[in-house]
C-alpha positions as CSV (number, residue, x, y, z in Angstrom):
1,X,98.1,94.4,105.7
2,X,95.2,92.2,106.3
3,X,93.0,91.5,102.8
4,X,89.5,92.9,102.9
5,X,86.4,90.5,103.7
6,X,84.5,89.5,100.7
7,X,80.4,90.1,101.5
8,X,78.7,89.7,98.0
9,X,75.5,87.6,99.8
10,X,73.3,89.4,97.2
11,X,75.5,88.0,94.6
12,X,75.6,84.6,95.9
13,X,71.9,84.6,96.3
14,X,71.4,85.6,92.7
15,X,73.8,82.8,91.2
16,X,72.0,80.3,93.5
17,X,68.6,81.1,91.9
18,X,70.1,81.5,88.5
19,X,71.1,78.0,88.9
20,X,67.6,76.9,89.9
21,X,69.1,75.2,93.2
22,X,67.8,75.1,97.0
23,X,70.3,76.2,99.7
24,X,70.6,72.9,101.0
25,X,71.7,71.7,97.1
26,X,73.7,74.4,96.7
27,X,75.7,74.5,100.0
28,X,76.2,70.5,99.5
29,X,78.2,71.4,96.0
30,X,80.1,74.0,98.0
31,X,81.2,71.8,100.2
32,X,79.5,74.1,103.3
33,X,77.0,74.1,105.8
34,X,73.4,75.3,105.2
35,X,73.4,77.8,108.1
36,X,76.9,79.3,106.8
37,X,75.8,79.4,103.4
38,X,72.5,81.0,105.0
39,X,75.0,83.7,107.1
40,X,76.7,84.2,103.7
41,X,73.8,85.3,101.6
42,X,71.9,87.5,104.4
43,X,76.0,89.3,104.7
44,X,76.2,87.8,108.3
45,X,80.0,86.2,107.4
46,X,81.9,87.1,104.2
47,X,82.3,84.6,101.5
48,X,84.9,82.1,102.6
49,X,88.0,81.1,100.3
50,X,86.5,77.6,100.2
51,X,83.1,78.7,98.4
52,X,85.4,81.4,96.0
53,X,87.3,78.0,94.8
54,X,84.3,76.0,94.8
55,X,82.3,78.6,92.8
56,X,85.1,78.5,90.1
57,X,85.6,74.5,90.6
58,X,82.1,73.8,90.1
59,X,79.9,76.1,87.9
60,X,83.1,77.9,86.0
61,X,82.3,81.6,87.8
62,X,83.9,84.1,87.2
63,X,85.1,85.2,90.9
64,X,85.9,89.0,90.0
65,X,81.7,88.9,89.3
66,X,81.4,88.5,93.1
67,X,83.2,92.1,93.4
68,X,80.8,95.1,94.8
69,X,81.0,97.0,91.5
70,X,77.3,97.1,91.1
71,X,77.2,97.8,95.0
72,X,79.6,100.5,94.5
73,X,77.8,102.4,91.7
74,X,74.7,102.2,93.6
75,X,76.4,103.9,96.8
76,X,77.7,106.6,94.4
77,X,74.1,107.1,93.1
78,X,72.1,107.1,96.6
79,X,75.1,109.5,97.7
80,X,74.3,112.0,94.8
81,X,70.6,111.5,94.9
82,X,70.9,112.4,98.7
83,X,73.1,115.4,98.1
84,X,69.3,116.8,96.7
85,X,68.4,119.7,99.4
86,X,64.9,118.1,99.6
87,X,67.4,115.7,102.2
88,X,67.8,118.4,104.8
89,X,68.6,116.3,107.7
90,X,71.9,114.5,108.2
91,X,72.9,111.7,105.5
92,X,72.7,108.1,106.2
93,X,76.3,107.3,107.0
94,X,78.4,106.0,104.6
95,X,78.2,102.4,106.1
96,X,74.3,102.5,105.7
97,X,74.8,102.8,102.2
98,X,76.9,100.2,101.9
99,X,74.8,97.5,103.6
100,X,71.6,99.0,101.9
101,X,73.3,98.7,98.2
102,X,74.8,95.2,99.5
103,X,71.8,93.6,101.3
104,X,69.1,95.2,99.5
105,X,69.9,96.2,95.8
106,X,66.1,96.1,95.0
107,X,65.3,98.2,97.8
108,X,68.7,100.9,96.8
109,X,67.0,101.3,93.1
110,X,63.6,101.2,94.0
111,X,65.1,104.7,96.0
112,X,66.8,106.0,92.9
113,X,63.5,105.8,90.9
114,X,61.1,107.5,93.3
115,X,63.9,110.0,93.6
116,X,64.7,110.5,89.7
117,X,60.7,110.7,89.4
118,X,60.3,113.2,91.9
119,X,62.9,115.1,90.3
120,X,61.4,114.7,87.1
121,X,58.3,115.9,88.4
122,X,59.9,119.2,89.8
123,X,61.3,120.0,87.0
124,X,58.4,120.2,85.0
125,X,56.7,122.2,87.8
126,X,59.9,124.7,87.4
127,X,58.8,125.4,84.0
128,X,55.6,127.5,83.0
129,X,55.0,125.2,79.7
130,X,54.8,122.5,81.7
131,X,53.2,123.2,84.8
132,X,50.5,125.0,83.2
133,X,49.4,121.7,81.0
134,X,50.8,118.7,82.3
135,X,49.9,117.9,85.8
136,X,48.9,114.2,84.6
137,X,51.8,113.8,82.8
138,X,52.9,109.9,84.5
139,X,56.0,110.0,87.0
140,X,58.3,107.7,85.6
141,X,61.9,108.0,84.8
142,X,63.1,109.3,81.2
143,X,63.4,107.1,78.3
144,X,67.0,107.9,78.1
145,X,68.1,107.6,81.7
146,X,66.4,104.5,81.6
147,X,68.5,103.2,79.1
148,X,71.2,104.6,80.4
149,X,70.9,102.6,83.3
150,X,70.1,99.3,81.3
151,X,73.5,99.7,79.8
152,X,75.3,101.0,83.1
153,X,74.0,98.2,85.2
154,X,75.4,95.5,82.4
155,X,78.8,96.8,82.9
156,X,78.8,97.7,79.3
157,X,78.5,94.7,77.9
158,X,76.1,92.6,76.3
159,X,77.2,88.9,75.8
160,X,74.8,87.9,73.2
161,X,75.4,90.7,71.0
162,X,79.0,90.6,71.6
163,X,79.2,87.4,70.1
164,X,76.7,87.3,67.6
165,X,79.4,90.7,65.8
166,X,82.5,88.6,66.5
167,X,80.6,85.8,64.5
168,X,79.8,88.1,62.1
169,X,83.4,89.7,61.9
170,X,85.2,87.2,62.0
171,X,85.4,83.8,59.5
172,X,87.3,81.1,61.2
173,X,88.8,83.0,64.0
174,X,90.1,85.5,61.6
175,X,88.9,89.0,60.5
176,X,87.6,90.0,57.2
177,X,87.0,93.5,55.1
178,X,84.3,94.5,57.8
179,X,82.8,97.1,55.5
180,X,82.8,94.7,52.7
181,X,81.5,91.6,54.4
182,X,78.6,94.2,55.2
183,X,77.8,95.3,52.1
184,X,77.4,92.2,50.9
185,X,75.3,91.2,53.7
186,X,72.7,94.2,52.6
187,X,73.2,93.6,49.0
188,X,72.2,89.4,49.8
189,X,69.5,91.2,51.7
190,X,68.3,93.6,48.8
191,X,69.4,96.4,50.3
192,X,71.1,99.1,48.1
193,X,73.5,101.2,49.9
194,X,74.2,104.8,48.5
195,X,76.4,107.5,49.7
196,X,75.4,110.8,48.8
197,X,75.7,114.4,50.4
198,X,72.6,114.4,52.7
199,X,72.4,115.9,55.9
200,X,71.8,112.8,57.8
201,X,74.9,110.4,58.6
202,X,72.3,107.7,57.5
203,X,69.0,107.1,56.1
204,X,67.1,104.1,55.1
205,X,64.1,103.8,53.3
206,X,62.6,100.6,54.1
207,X,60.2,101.0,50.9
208,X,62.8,101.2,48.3
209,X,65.8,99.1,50.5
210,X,67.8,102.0,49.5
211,X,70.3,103.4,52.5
212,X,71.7,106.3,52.3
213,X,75.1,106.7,53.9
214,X,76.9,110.7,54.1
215,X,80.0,111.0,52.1
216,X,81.1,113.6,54.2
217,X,81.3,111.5,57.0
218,X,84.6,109.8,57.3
219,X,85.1,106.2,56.5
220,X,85.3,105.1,60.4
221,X,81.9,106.6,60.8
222,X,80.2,105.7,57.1
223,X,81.5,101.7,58.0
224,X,79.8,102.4,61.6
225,X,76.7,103.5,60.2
226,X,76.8,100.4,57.6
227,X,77.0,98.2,60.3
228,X,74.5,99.5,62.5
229,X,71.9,98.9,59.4
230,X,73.0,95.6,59.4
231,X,71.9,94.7,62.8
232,X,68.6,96.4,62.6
233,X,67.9,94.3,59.8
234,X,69.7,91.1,60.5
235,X,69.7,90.9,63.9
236,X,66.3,91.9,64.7
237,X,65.2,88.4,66.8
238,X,68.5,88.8,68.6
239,X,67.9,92.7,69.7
240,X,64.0,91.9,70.5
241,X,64.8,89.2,72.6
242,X,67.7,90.9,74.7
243,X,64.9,94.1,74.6
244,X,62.5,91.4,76.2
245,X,65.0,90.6,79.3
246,X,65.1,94.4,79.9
247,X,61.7,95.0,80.8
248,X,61.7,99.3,79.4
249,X,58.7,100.8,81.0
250,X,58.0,102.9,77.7
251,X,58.4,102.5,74.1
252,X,60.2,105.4,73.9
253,X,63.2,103.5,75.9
254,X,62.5,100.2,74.1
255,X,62.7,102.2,70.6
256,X,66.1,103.7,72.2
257,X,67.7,100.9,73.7
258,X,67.5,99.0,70.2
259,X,69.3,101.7,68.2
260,X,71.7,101.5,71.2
261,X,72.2,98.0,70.6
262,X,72.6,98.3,67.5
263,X,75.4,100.4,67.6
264,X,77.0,97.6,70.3
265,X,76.6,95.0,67.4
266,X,78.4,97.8,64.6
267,X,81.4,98.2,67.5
268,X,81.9,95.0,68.6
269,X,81.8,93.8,64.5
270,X,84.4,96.8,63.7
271,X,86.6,95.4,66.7
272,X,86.2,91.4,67.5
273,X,86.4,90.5,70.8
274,X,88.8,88.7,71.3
275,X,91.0,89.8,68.3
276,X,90.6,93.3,69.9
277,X,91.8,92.3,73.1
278,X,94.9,90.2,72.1
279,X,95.8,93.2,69.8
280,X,95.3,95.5,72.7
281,X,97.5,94.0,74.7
282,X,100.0,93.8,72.5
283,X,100.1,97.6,71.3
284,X,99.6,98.2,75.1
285,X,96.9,100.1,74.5
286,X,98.1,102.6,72.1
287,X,95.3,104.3,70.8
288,X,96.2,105.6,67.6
289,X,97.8,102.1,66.2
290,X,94.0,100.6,67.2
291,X,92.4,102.8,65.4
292,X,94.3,102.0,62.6
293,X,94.4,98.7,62.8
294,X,90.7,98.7,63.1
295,X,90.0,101.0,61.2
296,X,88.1,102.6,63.8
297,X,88.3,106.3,65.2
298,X,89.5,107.2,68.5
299,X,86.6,107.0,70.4
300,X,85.2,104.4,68.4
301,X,88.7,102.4,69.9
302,X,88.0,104.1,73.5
303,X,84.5,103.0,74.3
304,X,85.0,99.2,73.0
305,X,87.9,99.4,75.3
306,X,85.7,99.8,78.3
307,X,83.6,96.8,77.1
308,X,85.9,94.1,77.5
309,X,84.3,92.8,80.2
310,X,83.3,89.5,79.0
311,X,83.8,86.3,81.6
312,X,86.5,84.4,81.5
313,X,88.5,86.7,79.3
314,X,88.5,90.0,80.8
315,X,90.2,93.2,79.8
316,X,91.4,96.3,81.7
317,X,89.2,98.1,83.8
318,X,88.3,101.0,82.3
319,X,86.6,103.8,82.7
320,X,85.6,106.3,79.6
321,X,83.6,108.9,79.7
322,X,82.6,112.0,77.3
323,X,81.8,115.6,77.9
324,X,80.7,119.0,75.8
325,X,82.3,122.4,76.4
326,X,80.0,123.1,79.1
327,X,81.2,120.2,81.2
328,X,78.0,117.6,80.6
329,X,78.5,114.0,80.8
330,X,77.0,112.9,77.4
331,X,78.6,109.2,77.7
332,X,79.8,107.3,80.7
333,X,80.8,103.9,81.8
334,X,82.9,102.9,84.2
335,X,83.9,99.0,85.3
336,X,86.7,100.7,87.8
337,X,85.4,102.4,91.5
338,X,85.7,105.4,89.8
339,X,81.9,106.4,89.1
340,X,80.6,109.3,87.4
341,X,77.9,111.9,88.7
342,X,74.4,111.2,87.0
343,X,73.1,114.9,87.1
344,X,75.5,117.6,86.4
345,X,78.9,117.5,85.4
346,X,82.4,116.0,85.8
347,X,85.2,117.2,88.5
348,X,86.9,120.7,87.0
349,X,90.4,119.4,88.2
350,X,90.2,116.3,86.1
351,X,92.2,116.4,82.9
352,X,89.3,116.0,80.6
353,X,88.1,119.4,80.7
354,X,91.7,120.7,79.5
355,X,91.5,118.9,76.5
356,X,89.8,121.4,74.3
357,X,92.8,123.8,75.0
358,X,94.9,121.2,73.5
359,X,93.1,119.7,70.1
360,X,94.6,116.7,68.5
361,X,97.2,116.0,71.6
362,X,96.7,113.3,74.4
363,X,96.8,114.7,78.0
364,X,97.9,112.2,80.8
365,X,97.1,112.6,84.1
366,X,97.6,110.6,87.4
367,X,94.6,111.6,90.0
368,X,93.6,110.3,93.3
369,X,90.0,110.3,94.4
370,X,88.7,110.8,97.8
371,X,88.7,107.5,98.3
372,X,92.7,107.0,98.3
373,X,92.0,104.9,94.8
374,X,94.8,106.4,92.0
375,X,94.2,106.5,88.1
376,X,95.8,107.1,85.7
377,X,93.5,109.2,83.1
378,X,94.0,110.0,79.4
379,X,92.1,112.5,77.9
380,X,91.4,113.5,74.3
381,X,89.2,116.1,71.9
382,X,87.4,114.5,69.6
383,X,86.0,117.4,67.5
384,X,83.7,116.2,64.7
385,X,83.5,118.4,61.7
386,X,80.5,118.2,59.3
387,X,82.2,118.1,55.9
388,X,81.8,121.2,54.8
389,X,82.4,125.1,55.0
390,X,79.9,126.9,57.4
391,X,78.7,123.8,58.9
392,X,78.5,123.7,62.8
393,X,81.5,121.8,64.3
394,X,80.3,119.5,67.1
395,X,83.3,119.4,70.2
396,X,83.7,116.6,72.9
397,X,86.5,115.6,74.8
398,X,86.9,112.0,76.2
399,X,88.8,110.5,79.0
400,X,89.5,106.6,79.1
401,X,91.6,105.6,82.5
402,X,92.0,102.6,84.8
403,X,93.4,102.0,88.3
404,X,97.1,103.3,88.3
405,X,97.9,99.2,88.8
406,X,97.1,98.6,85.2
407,X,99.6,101.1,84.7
408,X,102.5,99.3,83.1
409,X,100.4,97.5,80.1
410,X,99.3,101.1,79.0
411,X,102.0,103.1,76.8
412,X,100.7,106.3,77.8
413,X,102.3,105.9,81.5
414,X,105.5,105.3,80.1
415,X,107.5,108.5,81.9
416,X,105.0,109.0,84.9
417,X,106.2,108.3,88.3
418,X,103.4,106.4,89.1
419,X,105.4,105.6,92.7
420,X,105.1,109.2,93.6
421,X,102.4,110.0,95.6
422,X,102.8,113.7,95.0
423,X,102.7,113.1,91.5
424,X,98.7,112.4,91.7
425,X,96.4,115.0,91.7
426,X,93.5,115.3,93.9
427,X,90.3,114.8,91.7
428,X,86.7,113.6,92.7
429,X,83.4,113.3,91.5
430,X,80.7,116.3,92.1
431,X,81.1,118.7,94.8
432,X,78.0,117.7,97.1
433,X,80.1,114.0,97.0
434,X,83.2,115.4,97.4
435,X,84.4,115.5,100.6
436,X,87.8,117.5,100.2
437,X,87.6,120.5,102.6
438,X,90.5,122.4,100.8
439,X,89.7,122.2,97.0
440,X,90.0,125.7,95.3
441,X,87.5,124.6,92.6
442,X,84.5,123.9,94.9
443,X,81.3,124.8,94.0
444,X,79.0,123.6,96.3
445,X,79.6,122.5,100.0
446,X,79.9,119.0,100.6
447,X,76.9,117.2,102.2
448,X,78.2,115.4,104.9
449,X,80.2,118.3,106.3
450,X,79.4,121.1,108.4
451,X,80.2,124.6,107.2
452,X,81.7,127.3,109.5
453,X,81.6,131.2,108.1
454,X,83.3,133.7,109.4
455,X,82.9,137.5,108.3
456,X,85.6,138.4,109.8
457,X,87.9,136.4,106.7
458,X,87.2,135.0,103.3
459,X,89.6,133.0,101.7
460,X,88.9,130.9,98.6
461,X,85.8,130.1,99.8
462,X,83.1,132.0,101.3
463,X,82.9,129.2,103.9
464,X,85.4,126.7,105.8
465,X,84.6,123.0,105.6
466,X,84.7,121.9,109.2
């Protein structure tokens, strides 16, 4: 089968100017001409094998970085923002998106915020409090979609911060009492830390340097919460200055993105890079020995598992993601194909939703997108209790997966016949996306695909999927 052409011109542009160099500098160190190079970066002619080895030979880049993952997630996102019936007449063909997200990633985002505002906008006319009062209120997107998007369009990972925790964590390449190196920290800080039975998880009074941490809380979450302090306090030049490179358009997002940082620094300090991913390796993967290890919880393990995205020593691909009962995405990353819908929630076939019939027990599943990609997925509850009798119980489930060709370092596809292709089930991403004409789960029509209805029959469906 003949490989697929590389066109990452957008990419290659991007390095060039990082770089501070002209075409004509940069094509001589590539060893190519100035109109190929040209071709190259306007996606006339795919990036050649010779600039791939030169790009490694001479600057140390990370190849993989010239993948279209960005590209990808933006062609999921224009596809789900034209799935809107404002769109009425046909979509753009799939190929249009492609090139748009490829050749013009301004252009594709600049689209996704006029779209998110406009949204925004008729929502608040949809509702009587606010279309009443508010017609001035300013059309921009929401503080935390924006910083949902900071984080998404990092791939989850934040190199400074990374490595300012595993400096932190770590004390000549080895790892120390977390929880006790940062307790000392505070206490060299004058920070007093308390635990006591208040309702918040923690609470600091800058005043009195007290913090208060919830002894109800369990340990994984109290050394969590310890560590987060610690980075507001200690790292505050650090966070300001990757908050600077961000550009939020409110304060709102700023104020938000910081405490997300924040907790970056407390999970990356909890699990050290690189100690994480040697010992991740090792265990295959497993979970449960992770968490213990790490002393860490499950999702706490799951999440910095999709992180390891750092260049030159890369992890797994993963994707993890987290819903409620109801089906809403509450977290999601993904550094596979595999993207997640932005408004609405997850595929009902995909084994995350089944994990709440099944507390405490991991579900594997091996499901095929409509793409032809195969995952494997494996999906958990992660109920967390208050601490005490009466107190409301808050349930999610998670899913963390990769490509099924990762399969053999994880333990949990130990058993599957990963060779069988009937052994994958069909899964996707939202219905308007989807573009499986037989699914018995659908719940809207698919947007590129005409619908045929005949009164005469009804099948699953109201409607056949021409």
């Amino acid at each position: 089968m003949a490989s697929q052409k590389l066109y990452a011109g957008s990419k290659l542009r991007e390095t060039r100017q990082k770089l501070g160099l002209t075409q004509k500098e940069f094509a001589a160190k590539l060893g190519v001409s100035l109109p190929y190079l040209n071709q190259m970066e306007n996606n006339n002619r795919p990036v050649s094998t010779t600039v791939v080895l030169a790009l490694a030979a001479e600057f140390g880049f990370d190849v993989t970085e010239l993948s279209s993952g960005d590209s990808e997630r933006m062609v999921t996102d224009m596809r789900e923002a034209l799935a809107d019936p404002v769109f009425t007449d046909t979509a753009p063909p799939l190929a249009d998106l492609r090139l748009t997200a490829s050749n013009a990633p301004s252009l594709a985002r600049a689209f996704l915020d006029l779209h998110r505002a406009y949204r925004q906008s008729n929502e608040r006319l949809a509702s009587l409090d606010e279309a009443l009062g508010r017609e001035d209120a300013p059309m921009q997107p929401s503080p935390w979609d924006e910083v949902r998007d900071f984080f998404h369009y990092c791939d989850n990972y934040i190199d400074a911060v990374d490595r300012a925790a595993e400096r932190f964590a770590t004390k000549e390449g080895q790892p120390h009492n977390i929880r006790l190196t940062a307790l000392t920290k505070l206490g060299n800080a004058g920070v007093k830390v308390e635990f006591s039975n208040c309702d918040e998880l923690r609470r600091y009074l800058p005043d009195t340097k007290i913090l208060h941490i919830s002894e109800n809380s369990a340990p994984e979450t109290q050394t969590f919460q310890i560590l987060l302090q610690v980075a507001l306090l200690t790292q505050d030049k650090l966070l300001e200055a990757t908050l600077d490179l961000a550009r939020f358009q409110t304060p709102e997002a700023r104020a938000i993105a910081k405490i997300g940082l924040a907790n970056y620094f407390a999970g990356a300090a909890m699990m050290p890079y690189s100690i994480f991913l040697a010992t991740a390796t090792h265990l295959r993967h497993d979970l449960e020995l992770l968490a213990t290890r790490f002393g860490a919880s499950i999702e706490q393990v799951a999440h910095r598992l999709s992180t390891l995205q750092r260049s030159g020593a890369k992890g797994i691909p993963f994707f993890f993601v987290r819903v409620d009962q109801a089906g809403t995405i509450t977290k999601r990353h993904s550094a596979t194909r595999l993207q997640f819908a932005r408004f609405g929630g997850a595929c009902p076939l995909w084994n995350v939703h089944s994990a709440f019939e099944s507390p405490g027990r991991f579900l594997r599943q091996l499901a095929e997108t409509p793409d032809g990609a195969r995952y494997i997925s494996l999906a958990r509850d992660v109920s967390k209790s208050a601490g005490s009798f009466g107190a409301p119980m808050r349930r999610f489930a998670i899913a963390l997966g990769c490509e099924v060709k990762h399969a053999g370092a994880l333990v949990y596809a130990d058993g599957l016949d990963t060779d069988n292709s009937q052994a994958f089930e069909p899964i996707g991403i939202s219905c308007r996306i989807c573009e499986r004409r037989t699914c018995h789960q659908r719940a809207l029509p698919p947007l590129e695909r005409r619908l045929s209805i005949n009164t005469n029959t009804r099948g699953v469906l109201p409607y056949e999927v021409e």
